[in-house]
C-alpha positions as CSV (number, residue, x, y, z in Angstrom):
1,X,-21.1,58.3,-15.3
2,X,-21.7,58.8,-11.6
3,X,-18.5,60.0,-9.9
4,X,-18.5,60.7,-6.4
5,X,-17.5,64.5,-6.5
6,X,-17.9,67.0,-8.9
7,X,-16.6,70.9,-8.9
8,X,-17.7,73.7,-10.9
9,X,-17.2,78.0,-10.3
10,X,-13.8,77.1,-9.1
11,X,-10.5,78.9,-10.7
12,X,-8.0,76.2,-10.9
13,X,-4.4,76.5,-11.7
14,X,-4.0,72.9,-12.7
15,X,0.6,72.9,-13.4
16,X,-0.6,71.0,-16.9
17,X,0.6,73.0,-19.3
18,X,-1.2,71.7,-21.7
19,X,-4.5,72.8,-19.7
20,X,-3.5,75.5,-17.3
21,X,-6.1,76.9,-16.1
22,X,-9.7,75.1,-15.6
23,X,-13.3,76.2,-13.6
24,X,-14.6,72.4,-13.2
25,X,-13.0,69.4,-12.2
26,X,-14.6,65.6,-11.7
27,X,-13.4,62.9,-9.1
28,X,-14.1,59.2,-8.8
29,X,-12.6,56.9,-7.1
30,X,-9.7,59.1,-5.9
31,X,-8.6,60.2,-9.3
32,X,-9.5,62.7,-11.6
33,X,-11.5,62.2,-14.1
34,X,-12.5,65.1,-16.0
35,X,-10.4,68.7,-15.9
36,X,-11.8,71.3,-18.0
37,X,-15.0,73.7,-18.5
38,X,-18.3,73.3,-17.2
39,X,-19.6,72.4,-20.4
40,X,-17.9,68.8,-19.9
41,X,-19.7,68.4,-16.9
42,X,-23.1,66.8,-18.3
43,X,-21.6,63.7,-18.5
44,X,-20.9,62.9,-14.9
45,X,-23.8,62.4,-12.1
46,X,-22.7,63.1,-8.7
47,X,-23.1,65.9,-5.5
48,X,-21.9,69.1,-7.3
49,X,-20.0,71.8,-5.5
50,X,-20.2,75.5,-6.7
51,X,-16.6,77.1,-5.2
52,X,-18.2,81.1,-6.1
53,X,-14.8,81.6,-7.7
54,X,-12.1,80.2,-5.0
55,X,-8.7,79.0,-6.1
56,X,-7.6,75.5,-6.3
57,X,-4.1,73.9,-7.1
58,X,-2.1,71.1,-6.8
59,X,-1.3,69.1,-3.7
60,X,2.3,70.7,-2.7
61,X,5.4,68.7,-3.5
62,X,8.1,69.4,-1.2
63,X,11.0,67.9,-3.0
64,X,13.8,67.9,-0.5
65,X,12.8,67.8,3.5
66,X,13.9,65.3,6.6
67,X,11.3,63.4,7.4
68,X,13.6,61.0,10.4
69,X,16.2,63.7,11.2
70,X,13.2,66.0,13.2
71,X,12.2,62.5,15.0
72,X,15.5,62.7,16.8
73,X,15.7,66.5,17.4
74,X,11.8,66.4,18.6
75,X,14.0,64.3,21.7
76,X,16.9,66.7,21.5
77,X,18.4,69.0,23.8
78,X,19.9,71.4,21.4
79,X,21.1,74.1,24.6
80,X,21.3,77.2,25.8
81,X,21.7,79.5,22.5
82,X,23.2,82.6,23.7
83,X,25.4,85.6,21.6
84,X,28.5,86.1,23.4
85,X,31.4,88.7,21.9
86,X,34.6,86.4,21.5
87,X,35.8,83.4,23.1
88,X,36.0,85.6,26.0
89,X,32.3,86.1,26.4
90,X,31.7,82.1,25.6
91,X,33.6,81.1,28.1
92,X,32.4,83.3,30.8
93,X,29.0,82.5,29.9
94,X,29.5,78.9,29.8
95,X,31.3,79.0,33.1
96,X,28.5,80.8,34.6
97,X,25.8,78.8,33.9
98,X,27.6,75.7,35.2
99,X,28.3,77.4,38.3
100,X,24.6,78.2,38.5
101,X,23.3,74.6,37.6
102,X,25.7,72.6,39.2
103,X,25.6,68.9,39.1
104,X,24.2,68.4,35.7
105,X,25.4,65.1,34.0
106,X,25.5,66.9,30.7
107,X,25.8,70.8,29.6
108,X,25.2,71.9,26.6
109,X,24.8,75.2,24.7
110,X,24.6,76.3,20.9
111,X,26.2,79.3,19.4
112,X,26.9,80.8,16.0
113,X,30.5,80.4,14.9
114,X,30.7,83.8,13.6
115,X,30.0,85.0,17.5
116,X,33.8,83.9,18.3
117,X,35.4,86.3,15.7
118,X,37.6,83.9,14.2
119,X,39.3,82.4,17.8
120,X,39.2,79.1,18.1
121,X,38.1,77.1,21.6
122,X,39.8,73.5,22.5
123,X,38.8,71.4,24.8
124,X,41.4,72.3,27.9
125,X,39.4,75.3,27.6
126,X,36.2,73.4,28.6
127,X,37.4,71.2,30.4
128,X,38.9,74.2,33.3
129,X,35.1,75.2,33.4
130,X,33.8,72.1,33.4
131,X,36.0,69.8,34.6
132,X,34.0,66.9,36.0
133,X,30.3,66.7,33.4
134,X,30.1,66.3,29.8
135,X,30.2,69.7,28.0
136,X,29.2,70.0,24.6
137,X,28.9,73.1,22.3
138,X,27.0,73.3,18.8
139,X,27.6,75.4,16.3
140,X,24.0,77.2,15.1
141,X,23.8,75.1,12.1
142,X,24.5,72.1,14.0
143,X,27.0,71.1,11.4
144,X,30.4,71.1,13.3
145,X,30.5,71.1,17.6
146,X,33.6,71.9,20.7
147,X,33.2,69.1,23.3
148,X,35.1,68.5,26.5
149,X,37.2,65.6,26.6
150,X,34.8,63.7,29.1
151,X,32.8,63.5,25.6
152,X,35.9,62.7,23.7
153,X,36.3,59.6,26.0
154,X,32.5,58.6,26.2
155,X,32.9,58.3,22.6
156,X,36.1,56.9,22.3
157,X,37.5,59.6,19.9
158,X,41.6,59.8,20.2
159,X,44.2,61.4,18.2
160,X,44.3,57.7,16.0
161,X,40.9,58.1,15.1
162,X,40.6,58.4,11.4
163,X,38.9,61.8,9.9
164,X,35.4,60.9,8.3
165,X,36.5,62.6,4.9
166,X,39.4,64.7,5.6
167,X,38.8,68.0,4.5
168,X,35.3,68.1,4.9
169,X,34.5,65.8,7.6
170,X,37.2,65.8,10.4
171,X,38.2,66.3,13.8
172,X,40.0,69.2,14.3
173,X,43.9,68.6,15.5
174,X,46.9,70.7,17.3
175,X,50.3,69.0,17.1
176,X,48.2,66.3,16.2
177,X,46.4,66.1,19.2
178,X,42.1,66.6,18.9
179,X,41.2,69.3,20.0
180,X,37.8,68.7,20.4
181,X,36.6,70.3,17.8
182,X,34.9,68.3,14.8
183,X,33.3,69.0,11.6
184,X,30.0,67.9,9.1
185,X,29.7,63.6,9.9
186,X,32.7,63.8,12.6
187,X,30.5,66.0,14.5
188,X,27.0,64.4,13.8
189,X,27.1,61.5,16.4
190,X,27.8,63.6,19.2
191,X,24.7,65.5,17.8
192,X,22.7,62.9,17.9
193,X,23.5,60.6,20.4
194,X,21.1,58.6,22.7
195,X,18.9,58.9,18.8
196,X,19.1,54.7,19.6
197,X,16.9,54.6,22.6
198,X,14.2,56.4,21.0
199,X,10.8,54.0,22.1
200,X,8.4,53.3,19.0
201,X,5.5,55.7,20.8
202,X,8.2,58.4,20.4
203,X,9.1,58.1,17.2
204,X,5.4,57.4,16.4
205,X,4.1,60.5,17.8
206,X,6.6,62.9,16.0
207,X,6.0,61.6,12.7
208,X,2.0,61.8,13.6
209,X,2.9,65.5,14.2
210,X,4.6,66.1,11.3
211,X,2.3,64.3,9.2
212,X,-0.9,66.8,10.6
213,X,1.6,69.6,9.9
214,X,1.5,68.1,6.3
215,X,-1.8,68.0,5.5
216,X,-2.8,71.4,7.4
217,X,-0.8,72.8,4.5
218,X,-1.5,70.9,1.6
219,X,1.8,68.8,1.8
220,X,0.2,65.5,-0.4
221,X,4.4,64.2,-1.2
222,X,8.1,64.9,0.1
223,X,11.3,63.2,-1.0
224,X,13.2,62.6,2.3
225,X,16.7,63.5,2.1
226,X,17.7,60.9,5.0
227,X,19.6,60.7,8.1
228,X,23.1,61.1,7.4
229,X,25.4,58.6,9.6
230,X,22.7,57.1,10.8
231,X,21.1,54.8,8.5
232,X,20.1,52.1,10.9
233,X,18.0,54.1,13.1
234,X,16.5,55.9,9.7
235,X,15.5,52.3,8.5
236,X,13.9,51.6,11.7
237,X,11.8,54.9,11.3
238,X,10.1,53.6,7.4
239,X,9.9,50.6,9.3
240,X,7.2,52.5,11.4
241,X,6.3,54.4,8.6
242,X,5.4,51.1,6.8
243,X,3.5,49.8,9.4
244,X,1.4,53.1,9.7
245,X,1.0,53.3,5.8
246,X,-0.4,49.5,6.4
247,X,-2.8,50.8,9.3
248,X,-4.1,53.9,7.2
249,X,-2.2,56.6,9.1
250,X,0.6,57.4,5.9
251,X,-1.8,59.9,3.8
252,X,1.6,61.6,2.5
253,X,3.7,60.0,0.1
254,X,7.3,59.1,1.3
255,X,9.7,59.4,-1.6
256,X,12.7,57.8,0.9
257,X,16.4,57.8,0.5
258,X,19.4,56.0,1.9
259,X,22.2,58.3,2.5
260,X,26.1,57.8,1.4
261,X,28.9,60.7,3.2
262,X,32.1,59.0,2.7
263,X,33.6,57.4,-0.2
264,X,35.3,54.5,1.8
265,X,31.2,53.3,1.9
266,X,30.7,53.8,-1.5
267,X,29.9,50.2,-2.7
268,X,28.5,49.4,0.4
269,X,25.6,52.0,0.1
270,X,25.1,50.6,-3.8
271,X,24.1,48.1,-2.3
272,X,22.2,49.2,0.7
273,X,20.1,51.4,-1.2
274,X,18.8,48.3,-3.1
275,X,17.9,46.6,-0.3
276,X,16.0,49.8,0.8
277,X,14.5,49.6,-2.8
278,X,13.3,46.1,-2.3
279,X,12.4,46.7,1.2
280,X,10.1,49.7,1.5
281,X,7.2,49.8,-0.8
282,X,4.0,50.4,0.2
283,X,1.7,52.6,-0.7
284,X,3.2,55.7,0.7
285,X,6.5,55.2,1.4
286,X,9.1,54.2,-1.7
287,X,12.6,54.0,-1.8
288,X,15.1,54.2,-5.1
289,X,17.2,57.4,-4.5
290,X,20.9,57.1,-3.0
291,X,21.6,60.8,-1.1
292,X,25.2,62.0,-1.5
293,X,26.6,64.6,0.9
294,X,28.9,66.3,-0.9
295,X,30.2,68.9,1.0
296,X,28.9,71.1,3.7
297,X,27.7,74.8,4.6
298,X,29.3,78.6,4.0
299,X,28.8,79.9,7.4
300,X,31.2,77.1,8.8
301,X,32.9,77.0,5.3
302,X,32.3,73.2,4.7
303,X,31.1,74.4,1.5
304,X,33.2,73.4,-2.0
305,X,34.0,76.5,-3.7
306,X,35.6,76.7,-7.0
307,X,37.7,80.0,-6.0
308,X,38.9,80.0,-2.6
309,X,37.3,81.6,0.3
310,X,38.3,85.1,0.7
311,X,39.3,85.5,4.8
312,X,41.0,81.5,4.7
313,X,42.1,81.2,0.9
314,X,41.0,77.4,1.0
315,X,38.2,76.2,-1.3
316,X,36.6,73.0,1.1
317,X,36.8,69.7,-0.1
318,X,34.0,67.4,-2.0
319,X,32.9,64.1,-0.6
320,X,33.6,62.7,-4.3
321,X,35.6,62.9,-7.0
322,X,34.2,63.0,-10.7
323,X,34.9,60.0,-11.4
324,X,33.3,58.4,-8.7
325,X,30.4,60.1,-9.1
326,X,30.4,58.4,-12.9
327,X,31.2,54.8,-11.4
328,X,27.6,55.5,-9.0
329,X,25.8,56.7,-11.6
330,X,26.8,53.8,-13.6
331,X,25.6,51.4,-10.7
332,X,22.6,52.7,-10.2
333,X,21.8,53.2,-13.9
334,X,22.0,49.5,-13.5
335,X,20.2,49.0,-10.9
336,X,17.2,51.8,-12.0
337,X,17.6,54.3,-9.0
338,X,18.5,58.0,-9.1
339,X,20.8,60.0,-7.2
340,X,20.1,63.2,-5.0
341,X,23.2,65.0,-4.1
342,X,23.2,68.0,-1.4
343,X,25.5,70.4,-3.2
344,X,25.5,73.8,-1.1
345,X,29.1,75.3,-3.0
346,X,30.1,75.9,-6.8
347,X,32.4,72.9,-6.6
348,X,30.2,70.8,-5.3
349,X,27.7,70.9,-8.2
350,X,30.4,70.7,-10.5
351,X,31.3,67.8,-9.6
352,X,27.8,66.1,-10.3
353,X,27.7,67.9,-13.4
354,X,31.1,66.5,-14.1
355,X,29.9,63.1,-13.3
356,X,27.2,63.1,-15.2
357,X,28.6,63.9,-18.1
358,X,31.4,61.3,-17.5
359,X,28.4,58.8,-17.3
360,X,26.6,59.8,-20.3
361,X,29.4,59.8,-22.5
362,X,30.3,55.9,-21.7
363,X,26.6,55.2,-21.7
364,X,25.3,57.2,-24.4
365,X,20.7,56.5,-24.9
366,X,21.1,53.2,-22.0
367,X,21.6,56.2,-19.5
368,X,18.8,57.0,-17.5
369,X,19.4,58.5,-13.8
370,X,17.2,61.1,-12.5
371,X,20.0,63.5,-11.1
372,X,19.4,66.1,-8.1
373,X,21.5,68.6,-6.8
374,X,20.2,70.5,-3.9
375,X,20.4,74.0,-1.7
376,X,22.8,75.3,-5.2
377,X,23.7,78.8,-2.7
378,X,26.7,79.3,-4.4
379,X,27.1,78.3,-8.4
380,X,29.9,79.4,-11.2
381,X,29.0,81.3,-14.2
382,X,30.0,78.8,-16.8
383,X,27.8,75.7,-15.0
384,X,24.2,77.5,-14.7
385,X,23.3,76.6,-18.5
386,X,24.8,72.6,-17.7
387,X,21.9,71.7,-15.6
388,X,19.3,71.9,-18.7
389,X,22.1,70.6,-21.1
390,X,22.5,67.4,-18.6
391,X,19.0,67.1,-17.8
392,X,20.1,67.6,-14.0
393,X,17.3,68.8,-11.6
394,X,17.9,72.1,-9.8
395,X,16.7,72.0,-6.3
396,X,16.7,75.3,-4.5
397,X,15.3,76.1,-0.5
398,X,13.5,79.2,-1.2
399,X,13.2,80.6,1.8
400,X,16.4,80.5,2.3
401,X,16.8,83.7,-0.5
402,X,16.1,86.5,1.9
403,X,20.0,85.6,2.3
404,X,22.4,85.2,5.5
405,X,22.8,87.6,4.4
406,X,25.5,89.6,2.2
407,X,26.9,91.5,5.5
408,X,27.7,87.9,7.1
409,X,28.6,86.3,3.8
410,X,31.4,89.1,2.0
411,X,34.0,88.4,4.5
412,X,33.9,84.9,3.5
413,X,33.0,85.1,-0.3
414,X,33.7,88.5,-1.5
415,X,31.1,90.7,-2.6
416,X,30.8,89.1,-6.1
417,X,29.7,86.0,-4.6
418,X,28.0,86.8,-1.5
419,X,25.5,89.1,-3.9
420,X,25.2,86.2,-6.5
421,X,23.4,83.6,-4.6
422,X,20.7,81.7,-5.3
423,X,20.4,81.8,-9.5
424,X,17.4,79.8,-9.6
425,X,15.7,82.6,-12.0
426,X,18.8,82.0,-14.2
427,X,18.7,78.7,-14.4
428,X,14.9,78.3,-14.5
429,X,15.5,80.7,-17.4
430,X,17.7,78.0,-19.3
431,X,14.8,75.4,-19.4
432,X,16.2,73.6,-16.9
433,X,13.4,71.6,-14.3
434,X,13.7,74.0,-11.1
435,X,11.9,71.8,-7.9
436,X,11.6,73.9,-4.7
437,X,11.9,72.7,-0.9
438,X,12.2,73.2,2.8
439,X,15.0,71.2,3.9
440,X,14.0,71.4,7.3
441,X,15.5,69.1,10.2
442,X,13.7,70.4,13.4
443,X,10.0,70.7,13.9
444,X,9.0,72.9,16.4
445,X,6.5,74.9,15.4
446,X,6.9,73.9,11.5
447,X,7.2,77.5,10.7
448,X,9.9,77.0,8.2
449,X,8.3,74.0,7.2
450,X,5.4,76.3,5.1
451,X,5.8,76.3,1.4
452,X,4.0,79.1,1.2
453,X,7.1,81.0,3.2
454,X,9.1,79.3,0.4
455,X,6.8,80.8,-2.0
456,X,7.1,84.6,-0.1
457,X,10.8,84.5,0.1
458,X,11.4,82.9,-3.3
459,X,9.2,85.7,-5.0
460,X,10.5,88.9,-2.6
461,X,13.8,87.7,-1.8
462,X,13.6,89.6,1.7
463,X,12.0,89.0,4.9
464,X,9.4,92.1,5.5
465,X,7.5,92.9,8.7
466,X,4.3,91.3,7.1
467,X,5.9,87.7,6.6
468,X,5.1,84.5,8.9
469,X,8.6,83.7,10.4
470,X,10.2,83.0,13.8
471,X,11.0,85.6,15.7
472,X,14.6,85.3,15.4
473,X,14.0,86.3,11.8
474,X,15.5,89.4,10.6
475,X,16.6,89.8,6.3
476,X,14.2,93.4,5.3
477,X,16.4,94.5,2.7
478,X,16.5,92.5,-1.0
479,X,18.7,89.5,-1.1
480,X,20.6,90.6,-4.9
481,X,20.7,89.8,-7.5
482,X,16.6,91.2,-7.7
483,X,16.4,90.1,-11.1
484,X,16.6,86.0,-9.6
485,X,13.3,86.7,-8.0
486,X,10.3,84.2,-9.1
487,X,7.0,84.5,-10.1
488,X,4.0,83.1,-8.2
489,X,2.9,80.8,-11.4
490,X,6.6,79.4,-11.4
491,X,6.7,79.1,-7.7
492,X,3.6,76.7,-8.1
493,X,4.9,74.9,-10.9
494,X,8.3,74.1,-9.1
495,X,6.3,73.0,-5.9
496,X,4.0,70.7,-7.9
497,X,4.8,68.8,-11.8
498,X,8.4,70.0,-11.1
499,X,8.9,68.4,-8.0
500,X,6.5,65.4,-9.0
501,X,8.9,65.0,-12.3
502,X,12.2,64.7,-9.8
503,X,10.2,62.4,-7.7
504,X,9.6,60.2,-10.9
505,X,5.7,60.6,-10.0
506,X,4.4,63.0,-12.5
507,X,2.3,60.2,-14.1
508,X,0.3,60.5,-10.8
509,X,0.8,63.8,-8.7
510,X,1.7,67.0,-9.4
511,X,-0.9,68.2,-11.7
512,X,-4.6,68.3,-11.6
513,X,-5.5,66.4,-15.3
514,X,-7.9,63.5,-15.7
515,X,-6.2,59.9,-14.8
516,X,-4.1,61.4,-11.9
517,X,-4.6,61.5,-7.8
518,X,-6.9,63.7,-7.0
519,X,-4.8,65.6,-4.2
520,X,-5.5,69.2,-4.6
521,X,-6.1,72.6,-2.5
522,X,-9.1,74.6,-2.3
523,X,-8.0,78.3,-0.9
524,X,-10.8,81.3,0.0
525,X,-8.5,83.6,-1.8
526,X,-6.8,83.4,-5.1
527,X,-3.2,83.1,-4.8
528,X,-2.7,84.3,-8.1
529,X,-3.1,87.7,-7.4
530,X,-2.3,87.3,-3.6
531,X,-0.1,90.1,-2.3
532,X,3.9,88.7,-2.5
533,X,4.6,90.4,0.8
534,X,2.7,88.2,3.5
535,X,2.0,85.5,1.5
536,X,3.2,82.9,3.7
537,X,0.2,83.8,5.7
538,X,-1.7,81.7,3.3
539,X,-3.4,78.4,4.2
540,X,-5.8,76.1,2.5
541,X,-9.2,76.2,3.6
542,X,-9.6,72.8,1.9
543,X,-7.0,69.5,1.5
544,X,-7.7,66.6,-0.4
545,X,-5.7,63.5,-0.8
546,X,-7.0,61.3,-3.2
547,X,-10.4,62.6,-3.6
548,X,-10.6,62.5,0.3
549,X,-10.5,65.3,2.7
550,X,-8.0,65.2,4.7
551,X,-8.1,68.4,7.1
């Protein structure tokens, strides 16, 4: 048979566990076609390769990322970070750079919450330094925000404006007054505003960025976790998507989302999400997942806990109810799509659980959702073993493990917790399907974009002096428990078949075996035996996407 690429002297980790490990592999037409020993080999005709030994896998899956979200922060003007000591120190900084910058329509500045040591800052207190310009303050994981009340009124929010998802989603009120102060989705279109008047060529050349990014590294698919409160200009984005796919310029394949925050748009988003479905399918770019938000993060303590919070004694609030996650389940079942749930607290992902079951019980074998739950920080005892038992995927961000880390963490979640985070091992170890990711939402230089930092992190559990991080980087001691870190052969497997089999792809990616796309990595050195510390230094010398290279 002629073929138009044959490998042989190569070590190949292949994520088939049926075939782990091969030296040759065949290509034609943009599949493989033969996996195995160099014996096999005399049946094909074609230009042959000798690799003297280098190390090939899998294109990378990264199985829970923002593919729209960086489009608008690319056009963002995040502000001045500084580290001030107390409200005090904010608002003397604040008030100095206005009085060095004067006459700026809009000031803005970003600052981790932990900074203001538990005082609060309303929007009276803005407003006396900035009286007369738009003032806006985010908090470091841009998940809650202060404004002035020239924002407040730009945006027509007022003490009658409902709360998103009270609990979780909220503006924050005095006497019932806003305060200017909002939280998670109440927050998110002051984020983001202006994200409208974004031209095509701007949205066009971020995605083109991210998209070299992708294949510098080996990224071949991504499931996109969508744009939260902002599905109309996220559909506009995979409508340029689709049009690049159409012109050629969509190598990466686009495992899309539409995204659900608030149950008062619970049937609503049912039925959006099969309009994506119908809507977007090309090549490259798919839709059939609906993304929940249900809850939000521990630093801000958004975050569903079963047990309370230790310094505030509440637990946060879920999006959902079990139930309703059984009457969405049931919908989609219907409707054959799958859910992906961002689930950062232990209540949060026992709510899922809960709903699954709920839905599995009333539909017994016609039950067939693919069920995510992603970012898992923070996860009871008694629910570790349920993701295996439900067949629920476990979705962890890796490089997140070198931890917050337990210094910032135990005041909020005693020490129990804040040294229990990130079980992945654990559950791994229950033969549940374990799919890693980056879940970034800002580009810049796409350093915590690397799966190969998700691969350092997720096998060290630390940050050392050797790693590839941003500067503002600092975790050297081991995130506990140590026992939770991972292996580099599981590592690959969760960011290839695994993340392929959440994805629903695994008849085509995520493995090198014969009858599958022939995306894989070719690497000078073998990352089986690379050294853990300083591993996210790695980079393939080689990517190809469907037989072609790409880099």
């Amino acid at each position: 048979m002629k073929v138009d690429r044959i490998i042989k002297n190569a070590k190949i980790f292949t994520s088939n566990k049926n075939n782990p490990q091969a030296i040759a592999l065949v290509v034609k037409d943009g599949k493989f076609v033969y996996v195995g020993d160099e014996a096999g080999l005399k049946d094909y005709e074609g230009e042959v390769t000798d690799l003297g030994g280098k190390f090939i896998m899998p294109g990378i899956i990264d199985s829970h990322v923002h593919v729209t979200i960086p489009v608008a922060f690319d056009y963002a003007d995040l502000g001045v970070r500084f580290e001030p000591d107390g409200k005090k120190g904010a608002m003397d900084f604040m008030a100095g750079y206005v009085k060095e910058h004067p006459g700026q329509k809009c000031y803005r500045f970003l600052l981790e919450r932990r900074f203001l040591h538990g005082e609060e800052i309303a929007k009276e207190d803005l407003d006396a330094i900035c009286p007369d310009s738009e003032l806006i303050l985010l908090e470091g994981e841009c998940h809650s925000n202060w404004v002035n009340s020239k924002v407040l009124e730009r945006m027509g929010i007022t003490d009658d404006t409902p709360d998103p998802v009270p609990g979780l989603a909220y503006y924050v009120r005095k006497d019932g007054h806003v305060t200017g102060n909002s939280f998670e989705t109440a927050s998110w279109p002051i984020l983001f505003d202006g994200v409208n008047d974004l031209t095509e060529e701007q949205i066009r050349a971020s995605l083109e960025r991210w998209i070299e990014f992708s294949k510098k590294v080996g990224v071949s698919a991504v499931f996109d976790a969508g744009f939260p409160e902002h599905n109309p200009v996220h559909e506009r984005m995979y409508d340029i998507l689709c049009k690049m796919d159409k012109e050629g310029k969509l190598p990466i394949y686009i495992d899309g989302s539409y995204v659900l925050t608030r149950p008062s748009k619970m049937h609503e988003a049912i039925e959006e999400v099969k309009r994506f479905n119908r809507k977007f399918n090309s090549e490259h770019l798919k839709v059939h997942t609906l993304k929940i938000f249900m809850d939000g993060t521990l630093k801000i303590e958004t975050a569903a806990q079963v047990s309370p919070y230790v310094d505030t004694g509440v637990t946060g609030t879920t999006a959902f109810q079990p139930d309703q996650v059984a009457e969405i389940l049931k919908a989609l079942n219907e409707a054959g799509l799958d859910l992906h749930v961002h689930t950062v607290g232990a209540a949060a992902s026992r709510v899922v659980l809960d709903g699954v079951e709920l839905a599995q019980k009333e539909l017994g074998d016609k039950y067939h959702v693919k069920v995510t739950c992603a970012h898992l920080e923070v996860q009871a005892d008694e629910d570790l073993p349920r993701f295996a038992k439900l067949g629920v995927f476990a979705n962890y961000t890796p490089w997140w493990h070198c931890g917050g880390g337990p210094g910032v963490l135990t005041p909020m979640l005693g020490e129990k917790r804040a040294t229990t985070m990130y079980r992945c091992k654990t559950v791994w170890n229950t033969g549940a399907t374990v799919a890693w990711s980056s879940d970034n939402v800002a580009g810049g230089d796409f350093l915590t974009w690397s799966p190969y930092l998700g691969m350092e992190i997720g096998m060290v559990r630390r940050i050392s002096e050797k790693a590839c991080v941003p500067d503002y980087f600092v975790c050297p001691e081991l995130n506990p428990p140590a026992e939770e870190r991972m292996n580099i052969e599981e590592m690959l497997i969760g960011y290839t078949i695994n993340g392929a089999k959440q994805l629903g792809i695994e008849a085509h990616k995520g493995s090198i075996e014969a009858g599958k796309n022939a995306d894989f990595l070719v690497f000078d050195n073998d990352l089986l035996t690379a050294e853990h510390e300083g591993f996210s230094h790695n980079k393939p010398a080689e990517v190809y996407m469907g037989g072609k290279k790409v880099n």
